[in-house]
SEZAFI-207641 format. One line per field, with one value per residue (C-alpha): residue number from 0; residue in one letter; y negated, z, x negated. Coordinates in nm, 3 decimals, always signed. Each point is the difference from the previous one (the first is absolute). Example, Ala and Ser with C-alpha at 12.3 -4.5 7.8 and 13.67 -1.06 7.14 Angstrom:
2
resi = c(0/1)
resn = c(a/s)
north = c(+0.450/-0.344)
up = c(+0.780/-0.066)
east = c(-1.230/-0.137)
END
This chain:
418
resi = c(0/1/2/3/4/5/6/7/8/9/10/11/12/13/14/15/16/17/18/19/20/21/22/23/24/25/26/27/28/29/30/31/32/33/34/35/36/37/38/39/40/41/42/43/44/45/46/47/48/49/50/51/52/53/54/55/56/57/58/59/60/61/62/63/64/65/66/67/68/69/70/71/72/73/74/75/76/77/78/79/80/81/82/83/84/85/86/87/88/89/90/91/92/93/94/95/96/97/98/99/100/101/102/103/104/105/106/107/108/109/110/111/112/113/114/115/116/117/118/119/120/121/122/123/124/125/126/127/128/129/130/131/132/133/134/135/136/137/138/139/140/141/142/143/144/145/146/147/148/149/150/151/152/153/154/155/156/157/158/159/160/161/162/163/164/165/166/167/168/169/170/171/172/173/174/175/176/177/178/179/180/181/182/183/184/185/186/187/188/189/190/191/192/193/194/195/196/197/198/199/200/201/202/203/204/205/206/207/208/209/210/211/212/213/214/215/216/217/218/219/220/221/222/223/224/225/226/227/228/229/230/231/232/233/234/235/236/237/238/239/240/241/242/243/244/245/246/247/248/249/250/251/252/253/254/255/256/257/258/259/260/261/262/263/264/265/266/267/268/269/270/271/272/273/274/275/276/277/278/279/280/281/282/283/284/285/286/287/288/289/290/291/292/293/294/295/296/297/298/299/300/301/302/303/304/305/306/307/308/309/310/311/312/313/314/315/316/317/318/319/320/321/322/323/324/325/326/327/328/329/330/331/332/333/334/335/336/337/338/339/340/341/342/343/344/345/346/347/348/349/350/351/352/353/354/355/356/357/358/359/360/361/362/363/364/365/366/367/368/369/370/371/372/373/374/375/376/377/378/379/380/381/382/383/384/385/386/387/388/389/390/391/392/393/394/395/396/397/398/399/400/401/402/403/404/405/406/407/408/409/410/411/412/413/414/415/416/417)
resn = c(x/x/x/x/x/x/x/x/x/x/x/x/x/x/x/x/x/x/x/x/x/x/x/x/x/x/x/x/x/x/x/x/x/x/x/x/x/x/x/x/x/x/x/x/x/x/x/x/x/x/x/x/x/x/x/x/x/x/x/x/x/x/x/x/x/x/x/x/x/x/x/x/x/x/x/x/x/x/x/x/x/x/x/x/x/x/x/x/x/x/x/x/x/x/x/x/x/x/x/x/x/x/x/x/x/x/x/x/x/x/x/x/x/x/x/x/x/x/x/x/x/x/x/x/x/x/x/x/x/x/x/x/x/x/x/x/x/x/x/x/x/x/x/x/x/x/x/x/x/x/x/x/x/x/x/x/x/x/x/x/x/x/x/x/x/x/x/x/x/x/x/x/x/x/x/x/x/x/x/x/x/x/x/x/x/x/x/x/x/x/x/x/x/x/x/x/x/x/x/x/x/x/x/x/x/x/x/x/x/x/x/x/x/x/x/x/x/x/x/x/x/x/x/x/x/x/x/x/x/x/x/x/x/x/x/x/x/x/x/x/x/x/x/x/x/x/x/x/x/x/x/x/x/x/x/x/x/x/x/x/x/x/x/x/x/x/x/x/x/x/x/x/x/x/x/x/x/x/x/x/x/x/x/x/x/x/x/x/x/x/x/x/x/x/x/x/x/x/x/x/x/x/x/x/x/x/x/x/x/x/x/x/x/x/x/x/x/x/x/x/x/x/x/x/x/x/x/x/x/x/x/x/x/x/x/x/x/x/x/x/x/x/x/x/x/x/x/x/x/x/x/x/x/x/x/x/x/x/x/x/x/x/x/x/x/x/x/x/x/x/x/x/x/x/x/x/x/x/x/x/x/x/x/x/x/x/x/x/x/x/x/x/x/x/x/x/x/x/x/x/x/x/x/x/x/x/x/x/x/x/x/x/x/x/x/x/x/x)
north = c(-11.184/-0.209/+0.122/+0.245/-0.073/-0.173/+0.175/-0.104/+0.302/+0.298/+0.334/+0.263/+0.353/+0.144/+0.272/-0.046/-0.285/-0.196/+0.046/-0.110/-0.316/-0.055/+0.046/-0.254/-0.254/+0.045/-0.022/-0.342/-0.155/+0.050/+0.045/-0.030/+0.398/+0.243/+0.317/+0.191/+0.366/+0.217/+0.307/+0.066/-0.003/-0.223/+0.202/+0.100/+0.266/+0.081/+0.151/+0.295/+0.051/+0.186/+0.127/-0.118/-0.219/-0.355/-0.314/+0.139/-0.322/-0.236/+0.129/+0.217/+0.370/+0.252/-0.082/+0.153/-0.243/-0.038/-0.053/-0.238/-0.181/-0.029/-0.158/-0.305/+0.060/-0.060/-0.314/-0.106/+0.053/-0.184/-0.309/-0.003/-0.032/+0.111/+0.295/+0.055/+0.339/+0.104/-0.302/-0.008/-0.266/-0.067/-0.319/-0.189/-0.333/-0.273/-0.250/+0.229/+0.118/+0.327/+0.226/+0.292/+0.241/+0.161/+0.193/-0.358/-0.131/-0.221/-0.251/-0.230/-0.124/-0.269/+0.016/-0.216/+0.312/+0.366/+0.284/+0.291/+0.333/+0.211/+0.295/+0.243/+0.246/+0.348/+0.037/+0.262/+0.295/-0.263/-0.165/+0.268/+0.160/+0.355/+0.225/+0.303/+0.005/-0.232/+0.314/-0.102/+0.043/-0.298/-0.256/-0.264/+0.052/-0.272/+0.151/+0.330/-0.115/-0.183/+0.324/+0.220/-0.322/-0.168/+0.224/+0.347/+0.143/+0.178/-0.056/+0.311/+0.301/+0.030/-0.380/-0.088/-0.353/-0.246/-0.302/-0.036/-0.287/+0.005/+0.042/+0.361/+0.098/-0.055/+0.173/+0.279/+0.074/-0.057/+0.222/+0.258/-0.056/+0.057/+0.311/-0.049/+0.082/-0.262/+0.139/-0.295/-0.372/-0.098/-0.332/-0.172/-0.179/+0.130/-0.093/-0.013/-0.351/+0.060/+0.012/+0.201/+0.094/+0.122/+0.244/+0.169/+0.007/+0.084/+0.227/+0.102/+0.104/+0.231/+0.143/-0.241/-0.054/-0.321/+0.011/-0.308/-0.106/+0.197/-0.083/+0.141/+0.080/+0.165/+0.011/+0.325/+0.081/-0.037/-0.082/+0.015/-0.008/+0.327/-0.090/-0.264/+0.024/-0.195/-0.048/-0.154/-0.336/-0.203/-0.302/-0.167/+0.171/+0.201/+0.377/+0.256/+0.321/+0.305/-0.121/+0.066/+0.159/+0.073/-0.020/+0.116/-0.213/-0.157/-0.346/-0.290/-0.244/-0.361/-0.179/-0.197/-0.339/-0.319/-0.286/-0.372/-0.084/-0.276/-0.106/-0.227/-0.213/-0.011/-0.129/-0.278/-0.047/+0.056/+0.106/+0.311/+0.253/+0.250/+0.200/+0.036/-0.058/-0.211/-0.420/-0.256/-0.096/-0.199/+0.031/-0.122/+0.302/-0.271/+0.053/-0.246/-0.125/-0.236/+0.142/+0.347/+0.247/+0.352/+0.310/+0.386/+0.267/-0.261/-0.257/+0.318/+0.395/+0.074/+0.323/-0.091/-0.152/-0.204/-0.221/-0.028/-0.130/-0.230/-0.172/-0.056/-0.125/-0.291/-0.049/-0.014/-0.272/-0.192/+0.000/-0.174/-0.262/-0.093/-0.003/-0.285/-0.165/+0.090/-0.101/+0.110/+0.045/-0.212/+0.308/+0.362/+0.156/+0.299/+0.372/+0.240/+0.392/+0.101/+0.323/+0.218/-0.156/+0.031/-0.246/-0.212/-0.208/-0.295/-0.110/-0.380/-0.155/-0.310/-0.326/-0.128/+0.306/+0.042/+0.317/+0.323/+0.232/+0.358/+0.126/+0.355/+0.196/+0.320/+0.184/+0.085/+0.317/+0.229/-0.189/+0.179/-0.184/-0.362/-0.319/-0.285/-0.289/-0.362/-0.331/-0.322/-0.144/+0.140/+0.072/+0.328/-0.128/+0.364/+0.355/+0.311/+0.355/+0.356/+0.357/+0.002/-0.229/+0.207/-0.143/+0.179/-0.249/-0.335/-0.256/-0.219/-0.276/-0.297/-0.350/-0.205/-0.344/-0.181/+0.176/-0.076/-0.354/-0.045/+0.122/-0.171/+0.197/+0.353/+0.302/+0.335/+0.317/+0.327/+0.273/+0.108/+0.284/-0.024)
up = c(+12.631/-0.097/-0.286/+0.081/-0.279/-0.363/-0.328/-0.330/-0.191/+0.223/-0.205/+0.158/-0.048/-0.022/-0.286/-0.359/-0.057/+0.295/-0.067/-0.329/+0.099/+0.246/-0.165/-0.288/+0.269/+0.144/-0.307/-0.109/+0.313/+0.273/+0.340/+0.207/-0.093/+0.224/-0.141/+0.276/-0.028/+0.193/-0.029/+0.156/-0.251/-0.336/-0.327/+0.013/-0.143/-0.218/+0.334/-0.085/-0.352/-0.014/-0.371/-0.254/-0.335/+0.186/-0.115/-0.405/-0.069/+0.219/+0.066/-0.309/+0.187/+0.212/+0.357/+0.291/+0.170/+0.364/-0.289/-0.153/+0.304/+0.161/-0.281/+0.088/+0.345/-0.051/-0.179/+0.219/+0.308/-0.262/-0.055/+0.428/-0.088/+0.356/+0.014/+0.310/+0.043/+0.217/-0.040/-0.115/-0.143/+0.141/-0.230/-0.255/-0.016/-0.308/+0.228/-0.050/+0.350/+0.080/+0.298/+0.092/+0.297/+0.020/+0.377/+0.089/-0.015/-0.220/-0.227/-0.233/-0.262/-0.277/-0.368/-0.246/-0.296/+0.094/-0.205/+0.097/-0.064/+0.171/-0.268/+0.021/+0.198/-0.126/-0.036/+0.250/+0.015/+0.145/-0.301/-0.244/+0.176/-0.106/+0.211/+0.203/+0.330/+0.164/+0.130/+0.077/-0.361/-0.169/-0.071/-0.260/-0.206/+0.148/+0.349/-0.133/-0.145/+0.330/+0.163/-0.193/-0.103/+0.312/+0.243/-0.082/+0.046/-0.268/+0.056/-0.238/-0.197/-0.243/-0.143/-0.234/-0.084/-0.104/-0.224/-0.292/+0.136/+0.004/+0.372/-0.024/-0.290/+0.162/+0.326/-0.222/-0.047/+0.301/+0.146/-0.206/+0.029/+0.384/-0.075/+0.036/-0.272/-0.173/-0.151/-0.204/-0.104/-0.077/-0.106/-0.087/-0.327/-0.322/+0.022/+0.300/+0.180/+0.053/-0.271/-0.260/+0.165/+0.272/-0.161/-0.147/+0.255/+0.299/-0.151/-0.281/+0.052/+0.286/-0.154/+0.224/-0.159/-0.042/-0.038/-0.180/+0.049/+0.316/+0.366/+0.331/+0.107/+0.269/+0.340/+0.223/+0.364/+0.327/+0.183/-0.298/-0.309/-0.208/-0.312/-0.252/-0.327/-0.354/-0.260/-0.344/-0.014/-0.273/-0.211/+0.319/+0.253/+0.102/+0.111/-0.256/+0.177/-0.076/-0.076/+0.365/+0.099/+0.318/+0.114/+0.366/+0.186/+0.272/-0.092/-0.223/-0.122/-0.094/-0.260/-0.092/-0.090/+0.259/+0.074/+0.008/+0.377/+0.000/+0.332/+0.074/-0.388/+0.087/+0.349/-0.179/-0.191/-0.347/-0.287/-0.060/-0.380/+0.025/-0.283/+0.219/+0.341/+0.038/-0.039/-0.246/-0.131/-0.254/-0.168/+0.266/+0.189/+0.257/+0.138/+0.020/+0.317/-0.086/+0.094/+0.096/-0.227/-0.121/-0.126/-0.031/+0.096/+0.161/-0.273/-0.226/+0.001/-0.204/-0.198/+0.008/+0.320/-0.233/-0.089/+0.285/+0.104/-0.344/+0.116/+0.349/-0.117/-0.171/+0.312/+0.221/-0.238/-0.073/+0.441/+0.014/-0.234/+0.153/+0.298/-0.070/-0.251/+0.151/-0.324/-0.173/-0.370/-0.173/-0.162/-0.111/-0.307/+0.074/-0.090/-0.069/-0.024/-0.376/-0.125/+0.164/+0.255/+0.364/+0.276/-0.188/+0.222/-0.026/-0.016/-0.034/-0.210/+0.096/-0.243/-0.125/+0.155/-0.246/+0.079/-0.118/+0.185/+0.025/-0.015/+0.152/+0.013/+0.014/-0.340/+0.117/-0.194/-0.224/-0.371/-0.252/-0.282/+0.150/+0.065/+0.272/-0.108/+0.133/-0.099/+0.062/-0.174/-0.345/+0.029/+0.047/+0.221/+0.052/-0.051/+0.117/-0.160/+0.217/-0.117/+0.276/+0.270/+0.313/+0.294/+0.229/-0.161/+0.067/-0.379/+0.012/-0.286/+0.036/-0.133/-0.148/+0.166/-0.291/-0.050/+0.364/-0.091/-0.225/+0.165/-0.088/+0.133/+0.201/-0.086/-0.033/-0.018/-0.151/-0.132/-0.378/-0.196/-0.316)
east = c(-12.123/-0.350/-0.216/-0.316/-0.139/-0.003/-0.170/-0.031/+0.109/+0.170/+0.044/+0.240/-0.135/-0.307/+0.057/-0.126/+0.224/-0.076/-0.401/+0.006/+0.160/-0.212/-0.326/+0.161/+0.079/-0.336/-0.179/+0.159/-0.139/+0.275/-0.208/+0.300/+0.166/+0.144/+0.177/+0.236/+0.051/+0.228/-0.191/-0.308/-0.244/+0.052/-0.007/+0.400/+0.133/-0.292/-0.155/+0.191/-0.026/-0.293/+0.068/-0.205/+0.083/+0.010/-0.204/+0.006/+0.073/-0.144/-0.320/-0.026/-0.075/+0.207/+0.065/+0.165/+0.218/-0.189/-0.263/+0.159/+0.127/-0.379/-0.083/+0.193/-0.022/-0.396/+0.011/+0.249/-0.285/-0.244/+0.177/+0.082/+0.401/+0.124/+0.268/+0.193/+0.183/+0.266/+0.178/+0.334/+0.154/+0.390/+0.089/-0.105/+0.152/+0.054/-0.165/-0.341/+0.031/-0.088/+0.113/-0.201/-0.068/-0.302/-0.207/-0.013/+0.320/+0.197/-0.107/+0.125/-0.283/+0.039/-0.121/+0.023/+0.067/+0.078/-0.029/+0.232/-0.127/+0.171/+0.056/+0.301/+0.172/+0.144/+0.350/+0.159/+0.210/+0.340/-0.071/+0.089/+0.314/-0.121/+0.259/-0.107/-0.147/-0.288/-0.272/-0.341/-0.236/+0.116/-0.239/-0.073/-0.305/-0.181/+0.015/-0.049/-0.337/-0.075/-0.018/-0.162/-0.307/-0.005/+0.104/-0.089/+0.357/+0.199/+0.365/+0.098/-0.080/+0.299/+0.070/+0.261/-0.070/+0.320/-0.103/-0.313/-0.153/-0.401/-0.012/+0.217/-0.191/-0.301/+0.093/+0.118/-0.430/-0.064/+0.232/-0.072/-0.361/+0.018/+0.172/+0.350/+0.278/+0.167/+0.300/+0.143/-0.026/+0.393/+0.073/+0.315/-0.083/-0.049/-0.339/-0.328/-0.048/-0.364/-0.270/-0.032/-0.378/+0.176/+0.281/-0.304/-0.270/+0.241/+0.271/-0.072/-0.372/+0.113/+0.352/+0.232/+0.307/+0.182/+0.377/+0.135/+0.338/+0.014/+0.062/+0.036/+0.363/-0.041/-0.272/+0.032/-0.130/+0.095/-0.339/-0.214/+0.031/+0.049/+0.145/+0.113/+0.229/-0.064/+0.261/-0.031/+0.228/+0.161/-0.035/+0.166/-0.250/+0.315/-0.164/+0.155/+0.184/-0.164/-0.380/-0.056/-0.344/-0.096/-0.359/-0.130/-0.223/-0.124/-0.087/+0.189/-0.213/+0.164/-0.161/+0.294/-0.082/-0.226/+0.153/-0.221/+0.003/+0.123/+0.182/-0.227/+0.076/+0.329/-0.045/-0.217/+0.302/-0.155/+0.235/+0.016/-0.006/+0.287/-0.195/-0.336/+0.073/-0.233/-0.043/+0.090/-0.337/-0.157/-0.323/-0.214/+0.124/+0.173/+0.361/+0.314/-0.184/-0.263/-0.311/+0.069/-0.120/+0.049/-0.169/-0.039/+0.273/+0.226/+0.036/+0.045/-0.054/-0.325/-0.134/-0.403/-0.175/-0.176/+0.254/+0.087/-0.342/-0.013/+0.376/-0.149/-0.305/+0.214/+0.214/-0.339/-0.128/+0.378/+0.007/-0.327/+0.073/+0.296/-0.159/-0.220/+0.251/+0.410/+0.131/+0.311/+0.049/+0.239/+0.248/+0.000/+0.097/+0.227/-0.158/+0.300/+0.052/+0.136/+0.067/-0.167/-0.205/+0.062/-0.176/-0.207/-0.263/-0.093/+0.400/-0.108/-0.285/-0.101/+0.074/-0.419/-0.095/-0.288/-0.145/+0.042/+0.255/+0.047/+0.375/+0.084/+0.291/+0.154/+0.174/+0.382/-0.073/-0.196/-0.068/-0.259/-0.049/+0.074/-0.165/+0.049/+0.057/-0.001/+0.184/+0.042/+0.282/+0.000/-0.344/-0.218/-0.289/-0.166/+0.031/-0.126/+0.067/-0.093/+0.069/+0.281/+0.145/+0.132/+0.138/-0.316/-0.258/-0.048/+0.031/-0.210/+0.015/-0.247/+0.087/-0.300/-0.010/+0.070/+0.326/+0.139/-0.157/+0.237/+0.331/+0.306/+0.271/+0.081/-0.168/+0.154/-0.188/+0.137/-0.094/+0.103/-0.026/-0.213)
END
């Protein structure tokens, strides 16, 4: 099948991730952009988010996350970078080729460097293997808050919610806030996965209570559901007879983990991290593929939009220069998990690299009292201390660009107790 058309830098997804990029690539002169989204209208799943305590970061005030999103979406219509929607992309191939279908067909476009920013999916109910029966009133929390934001629809009035992640803390408000009843928040680790911020502005300001080490053994209802049962479990994650409590309800809200989309990656055929889900990158933000790119919820699950827009900014502007240059870098230096750390990105720092490069990971755990620490060799080459490192907040641990100038060996990050 011929080519319909050839583009300089092609980003996939129009969400924060993707518009960041895109506004980077535009900004360092690319003309030739186009930035495919399957949805149709760009500003992904910020659309709706319409809680504040976005953009804190970035643009130093509270934001709303349509609010956020139009933001970008603005200076995106200011700098004429052209967004097509309702096109979905089928492959992505190492060759650069892209296949997509959109109201007008297929087509298969060229670039030269691709960003992928395609974000993340929420895990589902067949992923969890939570017995019972399968009655209508069981939704993830990201479908849950489609309905009741987008669409006007509540799909419950008495909500037990399984998993601490921000999304089902957050739909615990906003449940509550249109009136409904939400019994619970039960999660199976000995700790929340979402931010602190959240545990205390969605639960505990309105008397929700979160059960820690707790999960749901048990779904009743024929044609909907009526009913679900918790039970404390183990050190193993084994439920523990007789902690059983039954709560009756009518909705089960899933906020049970999201999972870097990234089909299309592997299709490309670049490597991928069994500790995020996501691609092999190195600083640059580029994948085992030369010239393909990645960024945002699908290279790794993040805590703040506004890293997320700060990582895709530096994807946006790595694209464009390969774009006009298409070179390679020489060798990497290895970045390794230590005690501690989970999923740190980048994995690979380029040899001469030069520039200063921000390393982010998730903690494995709860450590008070505890610093991260890097090394290269024998050698500390940065530090960062914080009054606690949980696994629901993003690390993030810059290093200066005359430390990564002067990388000799692998680097392992950890995190040790004082």
């Amino acid at each position: 099948m011929d080519i319909n058309r050839t583009v300089d830098v092609l980003v996939i997804g129009a969400g924060p991730a993707g518009l960041a990029a895109a506004i980077a690539a535009r900004e360092d002169g690319i003309q030739s952009l186009l930035v495919l989204e399957r949805e149709n209208a760009p500003g992904g799943i910020l659309r709706q988010c319409i809680h504040n305590g976005f953009g804190l970061h970035r643009f130093k005030e509270e934001l709303t996350g349509p609010e956020y999103a139009q933001r970008d979406i603005d200076r995106a219509a200011e700098l004429g970078i052209e967004i097509r929607c309702g096109v979905t992309v089928l492959s992505v191939g190492a060759d650069h080729i892209v296949t997509c279908v959109s109201p007008e067909g297929l087509l298969r476009i060229h670039a030269k460097a691709i960003v992928l920013a395609m974000g993340c999916r929420e895990r589902p109910r067949g992923a969890l293997g939570t017995p019972g029966t399968r009655p209508a009133g069981i939704y993830s929390a990201g479908t849950a808050q489609k309905f009741v934001n987008l669409l006007g629809c509540m799909p419950g009035r008495r909500c037990v919610i399984l998993g601490s992640g921000d999304i089902g803390l957050i739909m615990a408000r906003r449940m509550t806030l249109q009136g409904a009843k939400v019994l619970a928040c039960v999660e199976l680790m000995p700790y929340s996965s979402g931010l602190n911020r959240n545990i205390v502005q969605c639960l505990q300001d309105f008397d929700i209570p979160l059960y820690l080490s707790h999960t749901v053994v048990d779904i009743r209802g024929r044609e909907r559901l009526t009913g679900v049962t918790i039970a404390q479990v183990d050190a193993q994650r084994r439920p523990v007879p007789g902690t059983e409590k039954t709560f009756d309800c009518d909705t089960l809200l899933l906020s049970v983990g999201l999972i870097p989309e990234n089909e299309l990656t592997r299709g490309a055929g670049a490597e991928i991290s069994p500790a995020t889900s996501g691609a092999v990158v190195n600083d640059a933000l580029e994948t085992s593929v030369p010239g393909i790119f990645a960024c945002g919820n699908v290279l790794h699950v993040h805590d703040l939009v506004d890293h997320v827009s700060s990582e895709s900014f530096l994807a946006g502007h790595a694209a464009a220069a390969y774009a006009r240059a298409g070179e390679r870098p020489a060798g990497f230096w290895p970045v390794q998990d230590g005690e501690g750390v989970r999923g740190t990105v980048p994995q690979r720092i380029r040899k001469g690299a030069g520039a200063a490069v921000r390393l982010m990971f998730r903690p494995s755990g709860v450590f008070r009292g505890a610093e991260c620490v890097v090394r290269c060799g024998g050698r500390i080459i940065a530090k960062k201390r914080a009054p606690i490192f949980t696994p629901g907040e993003m690390a993030v641990v810059p290093l200066d660009a005359e430390s990564v100038a002067a990388l000799d060996g692998p680097v392992t990050v950890s995190i040790e107790r004082s």
